[in-house]
DOKOL-557072 format. One record per residue: residue number from 1; residue in three letters; x, y, z of N, C-alpha, C, O, CB in turn. Coordinates in steps of 0.001 Angstrom, whole numbers, plus 500000, padded with zeros to 6 digits. Glycine has a CB too. Layout:
BEGIN
NODE   num   residu     n.xx     n.yy     n.zz    ca.xx    ca.yy    ca.zz     c.xx     c.yy     c.zz     o.xx     o.yy     o.zz    cb.xx    cb.yy    cb.zz
NODE   NUM      ALA        X        Y        Z        X        Y        Z        X        Y        Z        X        Y        Z        X        Y        Z
...
This chain:
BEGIN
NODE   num   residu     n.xx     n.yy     n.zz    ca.xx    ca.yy    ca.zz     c.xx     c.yy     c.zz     o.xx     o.yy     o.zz    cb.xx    cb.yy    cb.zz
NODE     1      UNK   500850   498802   500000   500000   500000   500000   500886   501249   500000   501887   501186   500715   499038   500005   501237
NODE     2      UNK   500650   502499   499232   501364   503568   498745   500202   504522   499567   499048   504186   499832   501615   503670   496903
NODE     3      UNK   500701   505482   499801   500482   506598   500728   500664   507928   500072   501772   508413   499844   501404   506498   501897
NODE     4      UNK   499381   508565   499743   500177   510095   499540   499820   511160   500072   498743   511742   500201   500222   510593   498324
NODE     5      UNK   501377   511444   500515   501285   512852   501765   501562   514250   500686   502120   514284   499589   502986   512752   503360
NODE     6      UNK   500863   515455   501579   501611   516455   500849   502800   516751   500830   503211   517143   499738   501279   517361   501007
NODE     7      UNK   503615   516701   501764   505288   516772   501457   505511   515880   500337   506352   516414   499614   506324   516241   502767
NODE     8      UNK   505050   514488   499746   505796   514159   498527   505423   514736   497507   506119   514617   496499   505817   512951   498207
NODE     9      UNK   504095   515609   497462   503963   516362   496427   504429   517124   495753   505466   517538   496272   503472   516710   496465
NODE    10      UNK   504189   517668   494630   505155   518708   494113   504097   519932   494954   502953   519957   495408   505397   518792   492034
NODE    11      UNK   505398   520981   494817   504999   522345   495566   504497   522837   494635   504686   522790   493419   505999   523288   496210
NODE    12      UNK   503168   523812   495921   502374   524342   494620   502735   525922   495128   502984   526299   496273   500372   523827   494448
NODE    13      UNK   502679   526655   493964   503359   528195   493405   502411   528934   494764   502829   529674   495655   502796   528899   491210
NODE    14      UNK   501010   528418   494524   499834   529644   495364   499069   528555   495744   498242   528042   494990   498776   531043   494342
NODE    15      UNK   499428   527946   497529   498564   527253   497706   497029   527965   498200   496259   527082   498576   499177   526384   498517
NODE    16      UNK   496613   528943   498253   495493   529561   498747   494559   529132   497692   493360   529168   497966   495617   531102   498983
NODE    17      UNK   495012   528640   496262   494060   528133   495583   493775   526881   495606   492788   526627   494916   494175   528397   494574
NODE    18      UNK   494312   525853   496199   494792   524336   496516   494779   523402   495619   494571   523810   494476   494106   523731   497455
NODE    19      UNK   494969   521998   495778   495721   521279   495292   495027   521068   493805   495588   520747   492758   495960   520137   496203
NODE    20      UNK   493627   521351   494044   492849   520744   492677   492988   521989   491411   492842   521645   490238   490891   520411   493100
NODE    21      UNK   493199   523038   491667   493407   524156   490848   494683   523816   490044   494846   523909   488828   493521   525488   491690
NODE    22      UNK   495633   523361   491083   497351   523015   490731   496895   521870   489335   497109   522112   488147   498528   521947   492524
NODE    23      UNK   496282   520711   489848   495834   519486   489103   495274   520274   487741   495795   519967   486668   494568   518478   490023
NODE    24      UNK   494493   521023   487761   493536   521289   486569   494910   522351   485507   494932   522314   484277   491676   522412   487271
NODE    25      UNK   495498   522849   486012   496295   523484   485539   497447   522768   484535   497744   522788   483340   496695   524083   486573
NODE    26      UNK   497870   522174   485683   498676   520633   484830   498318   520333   483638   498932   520454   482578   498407   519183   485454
NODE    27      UNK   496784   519735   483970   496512   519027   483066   496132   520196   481898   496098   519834   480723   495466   517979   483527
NODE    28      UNK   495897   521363   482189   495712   521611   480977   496918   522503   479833   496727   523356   478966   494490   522246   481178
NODE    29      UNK   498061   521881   480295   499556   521989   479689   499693   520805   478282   500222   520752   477172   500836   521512   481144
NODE    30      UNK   498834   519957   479193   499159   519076   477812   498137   518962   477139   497994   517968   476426   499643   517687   477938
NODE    31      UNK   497096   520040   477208   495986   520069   476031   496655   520171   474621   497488   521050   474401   494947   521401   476203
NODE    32      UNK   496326   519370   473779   497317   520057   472244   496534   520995   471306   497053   521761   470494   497840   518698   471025
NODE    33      UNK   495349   520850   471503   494636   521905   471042   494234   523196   471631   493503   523395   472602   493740   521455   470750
NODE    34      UNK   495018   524276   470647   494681   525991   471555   493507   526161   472053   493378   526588   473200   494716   527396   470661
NODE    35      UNK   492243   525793   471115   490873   526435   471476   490825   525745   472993   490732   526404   474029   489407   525973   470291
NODE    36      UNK   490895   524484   472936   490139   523937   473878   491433   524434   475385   491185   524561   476584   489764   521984   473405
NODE    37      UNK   492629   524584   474709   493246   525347   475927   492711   526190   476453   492417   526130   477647   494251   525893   475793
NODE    38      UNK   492386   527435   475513   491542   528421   476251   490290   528750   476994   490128   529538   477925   491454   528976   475711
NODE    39      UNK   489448   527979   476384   488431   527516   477073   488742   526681   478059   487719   526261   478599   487616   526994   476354
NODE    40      UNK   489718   526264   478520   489703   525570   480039   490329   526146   480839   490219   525866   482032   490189   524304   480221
NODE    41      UNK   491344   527330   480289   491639   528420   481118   491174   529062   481429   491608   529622   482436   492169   528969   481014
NODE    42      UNK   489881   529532   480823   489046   530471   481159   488156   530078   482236   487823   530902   483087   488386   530867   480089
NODE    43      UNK   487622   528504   482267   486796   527593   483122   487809   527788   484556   487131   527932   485573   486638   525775   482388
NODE    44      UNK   489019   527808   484735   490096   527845   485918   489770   528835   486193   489103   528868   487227   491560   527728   485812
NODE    45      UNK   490012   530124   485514   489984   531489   485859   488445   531653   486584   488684   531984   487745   490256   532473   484442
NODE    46      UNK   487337   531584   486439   486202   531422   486841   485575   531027   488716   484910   531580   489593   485982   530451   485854
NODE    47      UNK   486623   529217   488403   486909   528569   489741   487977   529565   490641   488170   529384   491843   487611   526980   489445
NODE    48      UNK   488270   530046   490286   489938   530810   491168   489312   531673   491496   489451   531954   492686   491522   531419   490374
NODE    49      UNK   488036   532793   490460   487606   533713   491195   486365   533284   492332   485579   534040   492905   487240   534713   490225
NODE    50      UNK   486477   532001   492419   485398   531690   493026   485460   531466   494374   484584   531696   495207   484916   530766   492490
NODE    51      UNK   486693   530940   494556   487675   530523   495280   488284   531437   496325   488634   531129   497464   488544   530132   494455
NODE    52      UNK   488350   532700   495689   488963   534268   496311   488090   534858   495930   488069   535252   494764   490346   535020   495862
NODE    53      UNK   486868   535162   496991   485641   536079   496132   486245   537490   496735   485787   538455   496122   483588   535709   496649
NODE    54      UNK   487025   537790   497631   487386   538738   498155   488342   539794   497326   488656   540951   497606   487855   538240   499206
NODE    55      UNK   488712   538907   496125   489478   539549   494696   488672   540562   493809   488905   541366   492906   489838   538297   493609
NODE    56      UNK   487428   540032   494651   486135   540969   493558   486038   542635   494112   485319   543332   493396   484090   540122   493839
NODE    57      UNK   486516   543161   494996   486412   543645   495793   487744   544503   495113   487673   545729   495028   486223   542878   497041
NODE    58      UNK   489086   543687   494589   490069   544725   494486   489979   545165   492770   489455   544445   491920   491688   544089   495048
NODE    59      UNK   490404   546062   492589   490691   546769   491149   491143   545744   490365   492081   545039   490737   491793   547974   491113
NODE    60      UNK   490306   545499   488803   491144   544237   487996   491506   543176   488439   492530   542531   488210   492249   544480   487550
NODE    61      UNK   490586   542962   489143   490756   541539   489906   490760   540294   488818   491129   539143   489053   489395   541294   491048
NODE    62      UNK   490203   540870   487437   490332   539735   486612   491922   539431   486172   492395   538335   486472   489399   539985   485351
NODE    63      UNK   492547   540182   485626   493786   541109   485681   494937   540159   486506   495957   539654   486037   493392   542707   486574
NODE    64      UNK   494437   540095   487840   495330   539720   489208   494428   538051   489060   494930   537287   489885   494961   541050   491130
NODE    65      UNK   493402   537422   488333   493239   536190   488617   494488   535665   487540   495552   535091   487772   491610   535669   488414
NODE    66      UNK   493878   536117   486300   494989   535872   485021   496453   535587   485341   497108   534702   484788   495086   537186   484096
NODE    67      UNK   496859   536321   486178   498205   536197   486235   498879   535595   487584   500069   535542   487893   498683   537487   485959
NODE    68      UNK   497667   535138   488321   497814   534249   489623   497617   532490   488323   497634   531292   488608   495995   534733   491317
NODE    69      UNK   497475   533130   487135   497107   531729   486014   498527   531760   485625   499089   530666   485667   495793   531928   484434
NODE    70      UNK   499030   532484   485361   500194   532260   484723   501388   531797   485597   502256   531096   485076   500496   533422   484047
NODE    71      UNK   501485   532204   487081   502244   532032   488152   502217   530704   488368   503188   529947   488356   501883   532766   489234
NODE    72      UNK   500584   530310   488655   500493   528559   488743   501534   527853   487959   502458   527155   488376   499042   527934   488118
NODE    73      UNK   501171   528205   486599   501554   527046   485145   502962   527528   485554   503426   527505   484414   500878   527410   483039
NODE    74      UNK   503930   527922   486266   505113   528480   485838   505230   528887   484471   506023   528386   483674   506065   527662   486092
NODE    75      UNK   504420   529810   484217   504698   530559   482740   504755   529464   481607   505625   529650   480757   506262   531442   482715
NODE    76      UNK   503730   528037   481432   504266   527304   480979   503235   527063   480353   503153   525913   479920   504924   526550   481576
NODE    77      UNK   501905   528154   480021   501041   527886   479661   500533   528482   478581   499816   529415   478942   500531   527848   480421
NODE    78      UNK   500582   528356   477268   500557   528440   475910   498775   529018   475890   497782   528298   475784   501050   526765   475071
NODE    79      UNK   498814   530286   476009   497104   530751   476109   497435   531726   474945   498410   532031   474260   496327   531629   477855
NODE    80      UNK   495414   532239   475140   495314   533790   474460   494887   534424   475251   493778   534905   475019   494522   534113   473297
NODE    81      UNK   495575   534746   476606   495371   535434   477732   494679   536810   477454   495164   537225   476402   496644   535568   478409
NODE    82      UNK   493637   537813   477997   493490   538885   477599   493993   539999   478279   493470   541113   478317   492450   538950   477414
NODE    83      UNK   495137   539610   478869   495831   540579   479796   497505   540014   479273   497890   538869   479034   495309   540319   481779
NODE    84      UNK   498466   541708   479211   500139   540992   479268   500456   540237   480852   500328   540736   481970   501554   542528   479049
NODE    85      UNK   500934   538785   480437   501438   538358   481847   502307   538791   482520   502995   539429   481724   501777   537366   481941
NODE    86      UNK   502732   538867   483454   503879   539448   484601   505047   539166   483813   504805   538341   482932   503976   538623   486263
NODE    87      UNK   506305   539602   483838   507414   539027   483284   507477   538104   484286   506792   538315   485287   508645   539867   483003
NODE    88      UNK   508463   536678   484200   509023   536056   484935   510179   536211   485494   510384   535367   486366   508986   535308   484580
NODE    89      UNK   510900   536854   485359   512471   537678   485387   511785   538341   486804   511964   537830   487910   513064   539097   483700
NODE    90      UNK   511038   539464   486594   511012   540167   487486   510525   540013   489213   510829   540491   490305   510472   540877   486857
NODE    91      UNK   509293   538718   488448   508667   538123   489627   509834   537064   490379   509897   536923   491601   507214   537282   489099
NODE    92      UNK   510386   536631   489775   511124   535625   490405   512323   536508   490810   512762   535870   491767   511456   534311   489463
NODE    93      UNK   513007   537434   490686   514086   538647   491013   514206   538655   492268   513131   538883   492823   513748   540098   490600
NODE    94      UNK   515459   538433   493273   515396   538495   494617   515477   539795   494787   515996   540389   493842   516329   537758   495340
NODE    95      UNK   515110   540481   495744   514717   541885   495857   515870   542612   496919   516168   542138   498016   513049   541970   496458
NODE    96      UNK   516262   543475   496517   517474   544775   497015   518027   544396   498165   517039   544736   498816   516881   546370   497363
NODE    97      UNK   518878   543915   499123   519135   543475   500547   519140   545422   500871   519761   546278   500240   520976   542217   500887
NODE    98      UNK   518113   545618   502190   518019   546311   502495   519381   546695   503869   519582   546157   504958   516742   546180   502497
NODE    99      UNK   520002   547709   503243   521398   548149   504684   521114   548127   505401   520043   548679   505651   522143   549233   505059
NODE   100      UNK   521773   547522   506274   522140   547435   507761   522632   548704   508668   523843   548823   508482   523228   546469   507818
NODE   101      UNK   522259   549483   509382   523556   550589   509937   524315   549648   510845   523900   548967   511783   522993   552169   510962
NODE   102      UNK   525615   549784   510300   526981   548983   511235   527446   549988   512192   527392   551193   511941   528499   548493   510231
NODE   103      UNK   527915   549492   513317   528831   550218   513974   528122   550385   515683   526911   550370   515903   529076   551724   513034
NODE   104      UNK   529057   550519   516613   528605   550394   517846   527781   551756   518310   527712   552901   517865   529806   550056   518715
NODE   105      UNK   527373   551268   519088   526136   552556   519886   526510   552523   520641   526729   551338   520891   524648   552587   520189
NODE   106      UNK   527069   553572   521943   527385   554303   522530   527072   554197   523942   527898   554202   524855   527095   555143   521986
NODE   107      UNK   525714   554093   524056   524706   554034   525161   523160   552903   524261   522444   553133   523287   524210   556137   525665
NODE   108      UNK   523229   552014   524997   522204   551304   524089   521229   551414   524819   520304   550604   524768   522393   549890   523646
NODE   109      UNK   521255   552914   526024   519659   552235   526502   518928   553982   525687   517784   554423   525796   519311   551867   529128
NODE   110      UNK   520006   554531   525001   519455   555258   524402   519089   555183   522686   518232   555866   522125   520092   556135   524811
NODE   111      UNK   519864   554304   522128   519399   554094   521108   520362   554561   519970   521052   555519   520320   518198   554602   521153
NODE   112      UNK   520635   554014   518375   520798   554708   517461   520216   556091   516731   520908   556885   516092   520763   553974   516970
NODE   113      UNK   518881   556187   516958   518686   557340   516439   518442   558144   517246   517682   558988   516773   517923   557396   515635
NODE   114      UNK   518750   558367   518454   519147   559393   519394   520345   560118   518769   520276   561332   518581   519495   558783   520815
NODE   115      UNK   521768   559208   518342   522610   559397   518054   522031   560773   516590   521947   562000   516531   523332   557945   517943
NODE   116      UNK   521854   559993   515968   521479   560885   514428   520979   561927   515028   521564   562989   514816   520289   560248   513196
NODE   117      UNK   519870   561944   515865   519338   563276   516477   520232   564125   516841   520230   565274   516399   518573   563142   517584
NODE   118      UNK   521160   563667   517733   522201   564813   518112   523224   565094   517228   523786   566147   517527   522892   564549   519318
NODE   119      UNK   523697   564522   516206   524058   564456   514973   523564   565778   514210   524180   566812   513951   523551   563188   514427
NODE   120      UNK   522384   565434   513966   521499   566577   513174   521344   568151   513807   521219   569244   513254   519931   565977   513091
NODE   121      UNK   521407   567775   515102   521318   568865   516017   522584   570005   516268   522607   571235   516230   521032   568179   517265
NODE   122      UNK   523277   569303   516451   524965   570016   515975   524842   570820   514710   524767   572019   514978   526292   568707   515547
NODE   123      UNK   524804   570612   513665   524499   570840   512322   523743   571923   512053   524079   572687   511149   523921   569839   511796
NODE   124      UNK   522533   572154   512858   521837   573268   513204   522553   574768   513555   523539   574747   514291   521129   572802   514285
NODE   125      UNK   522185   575750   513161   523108   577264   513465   521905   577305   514860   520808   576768   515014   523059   579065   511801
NODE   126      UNK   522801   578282   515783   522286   578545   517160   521024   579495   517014   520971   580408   516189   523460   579236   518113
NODE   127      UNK   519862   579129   518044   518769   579673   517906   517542   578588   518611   517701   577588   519310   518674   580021   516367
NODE   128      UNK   516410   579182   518157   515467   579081   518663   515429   577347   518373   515720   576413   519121   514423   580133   518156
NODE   129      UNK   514953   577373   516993   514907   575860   516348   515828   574810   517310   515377   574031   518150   515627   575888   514621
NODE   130      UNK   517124   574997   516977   518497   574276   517745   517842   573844   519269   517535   572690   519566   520079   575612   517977
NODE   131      UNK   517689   575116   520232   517201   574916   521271   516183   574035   521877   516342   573307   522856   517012   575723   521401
NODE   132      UNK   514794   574246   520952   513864   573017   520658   514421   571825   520457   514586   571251   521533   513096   573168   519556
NODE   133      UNK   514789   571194   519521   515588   570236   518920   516530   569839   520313   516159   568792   520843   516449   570885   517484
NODE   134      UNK   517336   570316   520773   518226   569880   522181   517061   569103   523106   516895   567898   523295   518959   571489   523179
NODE   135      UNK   516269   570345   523643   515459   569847   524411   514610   568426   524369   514761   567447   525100   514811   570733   524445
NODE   136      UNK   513682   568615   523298   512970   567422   522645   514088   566014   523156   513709   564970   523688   512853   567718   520637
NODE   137      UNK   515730   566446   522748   516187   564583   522967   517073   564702   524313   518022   563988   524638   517445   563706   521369
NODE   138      UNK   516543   565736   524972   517127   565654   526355   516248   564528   526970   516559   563417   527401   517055   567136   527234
NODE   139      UNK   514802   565299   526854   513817   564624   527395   513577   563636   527243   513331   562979   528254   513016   564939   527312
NODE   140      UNK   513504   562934   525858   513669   561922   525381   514921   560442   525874   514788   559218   525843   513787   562542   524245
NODE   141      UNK   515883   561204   526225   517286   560615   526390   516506   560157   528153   516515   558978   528507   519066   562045   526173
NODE   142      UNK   515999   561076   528913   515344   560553   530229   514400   559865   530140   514378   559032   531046   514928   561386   531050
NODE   143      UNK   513666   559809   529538   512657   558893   529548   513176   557662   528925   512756   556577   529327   511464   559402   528890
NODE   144      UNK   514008   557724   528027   514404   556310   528005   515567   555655   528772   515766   554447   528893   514641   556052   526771
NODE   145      UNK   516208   556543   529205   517133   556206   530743   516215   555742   531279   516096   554553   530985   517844   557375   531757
NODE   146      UNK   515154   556255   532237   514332   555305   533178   513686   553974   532525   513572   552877   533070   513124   556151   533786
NODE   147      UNK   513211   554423   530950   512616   553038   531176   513105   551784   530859   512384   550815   530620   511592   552975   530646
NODE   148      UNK   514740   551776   530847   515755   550596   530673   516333   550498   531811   517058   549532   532047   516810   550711   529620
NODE   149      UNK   516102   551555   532791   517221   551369   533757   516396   551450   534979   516926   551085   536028   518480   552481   533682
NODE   150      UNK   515324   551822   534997   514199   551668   535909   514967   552123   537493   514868   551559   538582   513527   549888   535801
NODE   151      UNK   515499   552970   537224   516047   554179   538385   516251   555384   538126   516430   555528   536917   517246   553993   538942
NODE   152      UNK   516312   556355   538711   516097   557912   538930   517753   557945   538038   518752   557234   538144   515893   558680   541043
NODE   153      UNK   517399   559200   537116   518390   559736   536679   518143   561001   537076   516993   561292   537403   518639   559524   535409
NODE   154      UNK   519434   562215   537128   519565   563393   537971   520245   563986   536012   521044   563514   535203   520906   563259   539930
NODE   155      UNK   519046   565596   536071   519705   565807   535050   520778   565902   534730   520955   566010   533516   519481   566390   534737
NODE   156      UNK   521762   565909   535460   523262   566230   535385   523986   565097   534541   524942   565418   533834   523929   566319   536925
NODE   157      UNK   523586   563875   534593   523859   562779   533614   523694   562565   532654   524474   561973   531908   523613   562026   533717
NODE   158      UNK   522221   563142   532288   521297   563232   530709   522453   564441   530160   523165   564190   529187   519064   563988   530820
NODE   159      UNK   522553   565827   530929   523737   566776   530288   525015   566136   529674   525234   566252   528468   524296   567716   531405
NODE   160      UNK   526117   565254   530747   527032   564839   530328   527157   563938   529501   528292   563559   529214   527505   564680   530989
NODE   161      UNK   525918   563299   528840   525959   562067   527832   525776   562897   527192   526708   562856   526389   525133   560795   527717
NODE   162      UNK   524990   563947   526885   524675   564510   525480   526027   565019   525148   526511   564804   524037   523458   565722   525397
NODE   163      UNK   526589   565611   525963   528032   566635   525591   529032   565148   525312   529929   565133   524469   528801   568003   527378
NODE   164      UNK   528836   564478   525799   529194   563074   524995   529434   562371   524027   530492   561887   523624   528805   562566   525011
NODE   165      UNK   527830   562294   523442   527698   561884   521998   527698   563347   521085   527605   563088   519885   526174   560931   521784
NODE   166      UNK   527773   564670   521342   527962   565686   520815   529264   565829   520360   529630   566495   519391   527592   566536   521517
NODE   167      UNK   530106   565002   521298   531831   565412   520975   532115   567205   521234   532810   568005   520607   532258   564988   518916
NODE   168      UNK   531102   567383   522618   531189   568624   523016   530542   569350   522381   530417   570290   523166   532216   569054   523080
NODE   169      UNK   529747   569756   521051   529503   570197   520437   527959   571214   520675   527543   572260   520176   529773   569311   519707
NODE   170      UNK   527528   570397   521547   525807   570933   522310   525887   571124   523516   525892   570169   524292   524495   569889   522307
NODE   171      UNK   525949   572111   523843   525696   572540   525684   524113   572907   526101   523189   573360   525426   526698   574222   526164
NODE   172      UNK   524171   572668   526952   522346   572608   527810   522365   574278   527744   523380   574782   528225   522131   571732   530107
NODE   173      UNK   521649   574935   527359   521612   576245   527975   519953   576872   528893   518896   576241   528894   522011   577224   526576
NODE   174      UNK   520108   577764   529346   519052   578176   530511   517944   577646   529931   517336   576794   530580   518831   579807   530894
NODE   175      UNK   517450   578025   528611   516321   577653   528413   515584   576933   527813   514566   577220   527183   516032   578140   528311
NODE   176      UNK   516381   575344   528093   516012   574378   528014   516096   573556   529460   517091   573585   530184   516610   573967   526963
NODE   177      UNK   514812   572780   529769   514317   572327   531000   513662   570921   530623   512997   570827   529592   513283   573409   531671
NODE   178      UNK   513864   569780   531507   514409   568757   530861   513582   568824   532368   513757   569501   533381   516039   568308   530151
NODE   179      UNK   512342   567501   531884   510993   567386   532892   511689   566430   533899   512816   565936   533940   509356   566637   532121
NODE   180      UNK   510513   566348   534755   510492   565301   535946   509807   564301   535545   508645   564429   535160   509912   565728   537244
NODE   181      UNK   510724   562643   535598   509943   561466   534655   509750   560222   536379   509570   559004   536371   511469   560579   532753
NODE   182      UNK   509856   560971   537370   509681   560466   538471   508061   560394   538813   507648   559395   539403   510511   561224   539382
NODE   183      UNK   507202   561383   538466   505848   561622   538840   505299   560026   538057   504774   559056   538603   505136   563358   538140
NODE   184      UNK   505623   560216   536759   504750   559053   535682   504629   557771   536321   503665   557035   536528   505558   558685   534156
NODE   185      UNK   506049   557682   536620   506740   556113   537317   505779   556148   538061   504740   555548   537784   508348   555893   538175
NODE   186      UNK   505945   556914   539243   505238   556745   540476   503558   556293   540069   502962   555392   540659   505381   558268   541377
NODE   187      UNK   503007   557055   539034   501351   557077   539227   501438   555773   538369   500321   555348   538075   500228   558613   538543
NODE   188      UNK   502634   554922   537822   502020   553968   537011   502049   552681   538294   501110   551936   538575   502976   553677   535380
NODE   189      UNK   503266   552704   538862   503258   551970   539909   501978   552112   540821   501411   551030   540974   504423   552253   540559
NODE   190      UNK   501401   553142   541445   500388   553118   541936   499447   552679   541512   498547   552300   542261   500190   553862   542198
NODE   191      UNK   499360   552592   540145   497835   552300   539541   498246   551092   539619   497454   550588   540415   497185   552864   538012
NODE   192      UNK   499196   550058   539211   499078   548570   539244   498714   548351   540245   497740   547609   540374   500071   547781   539020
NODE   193      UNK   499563   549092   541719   499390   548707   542551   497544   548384   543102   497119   547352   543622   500256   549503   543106
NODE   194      UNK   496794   549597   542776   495532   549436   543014   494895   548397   542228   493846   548077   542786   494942   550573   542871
NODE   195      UNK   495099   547718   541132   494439   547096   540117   494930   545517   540998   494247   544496   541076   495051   547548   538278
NODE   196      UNK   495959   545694   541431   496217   544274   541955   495574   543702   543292   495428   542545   543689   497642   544175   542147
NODE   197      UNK   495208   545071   543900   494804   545077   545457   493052   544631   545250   492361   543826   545874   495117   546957   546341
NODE   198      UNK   492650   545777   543803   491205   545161   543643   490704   543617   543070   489648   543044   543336   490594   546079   542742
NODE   199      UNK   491925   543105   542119   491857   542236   541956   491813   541113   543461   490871   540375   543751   492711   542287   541027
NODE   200      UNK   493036   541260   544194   492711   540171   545253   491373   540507   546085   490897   539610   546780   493984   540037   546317
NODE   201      UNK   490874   541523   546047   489538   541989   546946   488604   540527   545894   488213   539425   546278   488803   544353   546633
NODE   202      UNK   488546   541078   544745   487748   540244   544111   487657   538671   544251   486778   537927   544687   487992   540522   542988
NODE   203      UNK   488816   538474   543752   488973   536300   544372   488550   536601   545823   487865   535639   546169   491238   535188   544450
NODE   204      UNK   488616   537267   546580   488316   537095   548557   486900   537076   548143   486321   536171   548743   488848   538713   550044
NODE   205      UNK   486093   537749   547321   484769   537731   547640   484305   536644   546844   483639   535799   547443   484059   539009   547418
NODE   206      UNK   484527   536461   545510   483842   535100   545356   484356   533972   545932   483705   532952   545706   483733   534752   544099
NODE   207      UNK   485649   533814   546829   486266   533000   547774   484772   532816   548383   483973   531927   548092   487611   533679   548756
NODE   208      UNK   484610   533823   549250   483258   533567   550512   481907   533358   550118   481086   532928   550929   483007   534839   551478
NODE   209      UNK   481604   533628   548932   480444   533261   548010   480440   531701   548330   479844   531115   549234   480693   533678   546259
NODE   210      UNK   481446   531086   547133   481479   530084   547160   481459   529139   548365   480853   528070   548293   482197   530049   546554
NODE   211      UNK   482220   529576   549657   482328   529116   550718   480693   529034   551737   480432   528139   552540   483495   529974   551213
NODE   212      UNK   479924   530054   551449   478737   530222   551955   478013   529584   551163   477108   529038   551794   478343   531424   552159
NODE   213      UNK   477958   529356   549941   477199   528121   549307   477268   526601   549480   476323   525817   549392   477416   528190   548133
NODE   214      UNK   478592   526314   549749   479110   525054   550231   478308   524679   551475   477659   523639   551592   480647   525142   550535
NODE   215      UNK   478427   525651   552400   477705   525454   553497   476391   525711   553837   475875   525387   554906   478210   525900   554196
NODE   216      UNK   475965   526168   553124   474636   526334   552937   474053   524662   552653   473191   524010   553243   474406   527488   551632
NODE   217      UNK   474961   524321   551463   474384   523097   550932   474549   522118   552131   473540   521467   552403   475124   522578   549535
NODE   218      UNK   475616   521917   552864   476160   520983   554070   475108   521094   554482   474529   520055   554798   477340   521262   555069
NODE   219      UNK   474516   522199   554629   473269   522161   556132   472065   521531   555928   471423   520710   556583   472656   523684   556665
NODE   220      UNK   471895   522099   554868   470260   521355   554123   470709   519561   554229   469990   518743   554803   469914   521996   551739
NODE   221      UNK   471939   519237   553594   471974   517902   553699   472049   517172   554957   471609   516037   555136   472888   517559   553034
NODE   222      UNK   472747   518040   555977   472469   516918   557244   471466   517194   557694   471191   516192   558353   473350   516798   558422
NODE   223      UNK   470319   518195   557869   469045   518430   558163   467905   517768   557251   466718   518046   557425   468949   519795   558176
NODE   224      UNK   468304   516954   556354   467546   516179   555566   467997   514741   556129   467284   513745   556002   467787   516476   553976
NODE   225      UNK   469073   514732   556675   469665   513343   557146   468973   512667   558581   468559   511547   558879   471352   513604   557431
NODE   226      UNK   469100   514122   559366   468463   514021   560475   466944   513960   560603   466393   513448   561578   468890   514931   561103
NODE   227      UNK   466224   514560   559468   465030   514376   559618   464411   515230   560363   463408   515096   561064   464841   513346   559961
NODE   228      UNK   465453   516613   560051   465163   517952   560870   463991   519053   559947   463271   519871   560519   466878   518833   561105
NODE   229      UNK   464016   518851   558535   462866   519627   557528   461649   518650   557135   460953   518777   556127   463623   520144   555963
NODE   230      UNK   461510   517568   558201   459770   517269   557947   458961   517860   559243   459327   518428   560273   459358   515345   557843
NODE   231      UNK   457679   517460   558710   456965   518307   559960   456106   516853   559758   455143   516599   560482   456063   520283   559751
């Protein structure tokens, strides 16, 4: 006895249309007559939209069945398609390896594009803009100090990293003010804290629910035992 699994199968291009679409396709490679090729491509095309009714819905969906026809056959299918098929070159084309940025980061609980920020910020002529721009990744630079390091930073640290990754280049001046990220912490901790306290309130009370039903039931049963609820 022979067994057939899908792993010994051949792979199919678009299984969302499944195995019997693959089959009909096949077979109609070795039709030798054009007409009747086309007419059974057209009968596929039909089933496929039938198959993905949700295609009806996008632009030229006939368009996008046609050439989900040609993808099947691996381009191997001798039609009078009424649409140009996809090139095969292009579809099959492995696509651009997108760059990597190389190179070490500095402070990783602040990040690479902190870096570019202060980068960009240098670059800036002195003024109003510049000043904004400082500030914005001061603040930024604290808030993500605490939330990797989940302890109090004192601005004096957020200053000396920036003049840091500045290569001296950005100094804090008066009027930039670089918030308090101690309040947030605190009210987020508090709020778990309450959500956890109401939660155990909650199991305690259907705890005693349940416990007063239990016993409720105990009682009726030995007072039915005893022969304590007839009259």
């Amino acid at each position: 006895m022979t067994y057939d699994y899908n792993t010994q199968r051949q792979r199919m291009t678009l299984p969302e249309y499944g195995r019997n679409v693959q089959k009909m396709v096949d077979y109609v490679k070795t039709i030798e007559n054009r007409n009747e090729r086309n007419r059974a491509a057209k009968t596929i095309v039909k089933v496929m939209g039938n198959l993905n009714t949700h295609l009806r819905d996008v632009g030229d969906f006939k368009h996008k069945l046609w050439d989900h026809l040609a993808v099947i056959s691996d381009f191997g299918l001798d039609i009078d398609s009424p649409y140009e098929p996809p090139e095969e070159q292009k579809l099959k084309a492995k696509p651009n390896s997108i760059p990597y940025a190389h190179g070490r980061v500095r402070f990783l609980h602040y990040g690479r594009i902190v870096e570019h920020m202060i980068n960009a910020a240098v670059k800036l002529d002195d003024g109003q803009e510049k000043e904004h721009l400082v500030s914005l990744i001061a603040n930024q630079m604290k808030k993500s100090y605490v939330t990797w390091n989940r302890s109090q930073v004192s601005d004096e640290v957020i200053i000396n990293d920036i003049k840091t990754l500045s290569r001296g280049k950005l100094n804090i001046t008066d009027g930039i003010k670089i918030m308090e990220v101690k309040e947030p912490v605190q009210q987020q901790a508090q709020a778990n804290a309450r959500r956890k306290q109401q939660h155990t309130k909650q199991q305690n009370k259907n705890y005693g629910r349940q416990n007063h039903g239990q016993n409720q039931n105990s009682k009726q049963q030995f007072n039915k035992k005893k022969g304590y609820g007839k009259h």
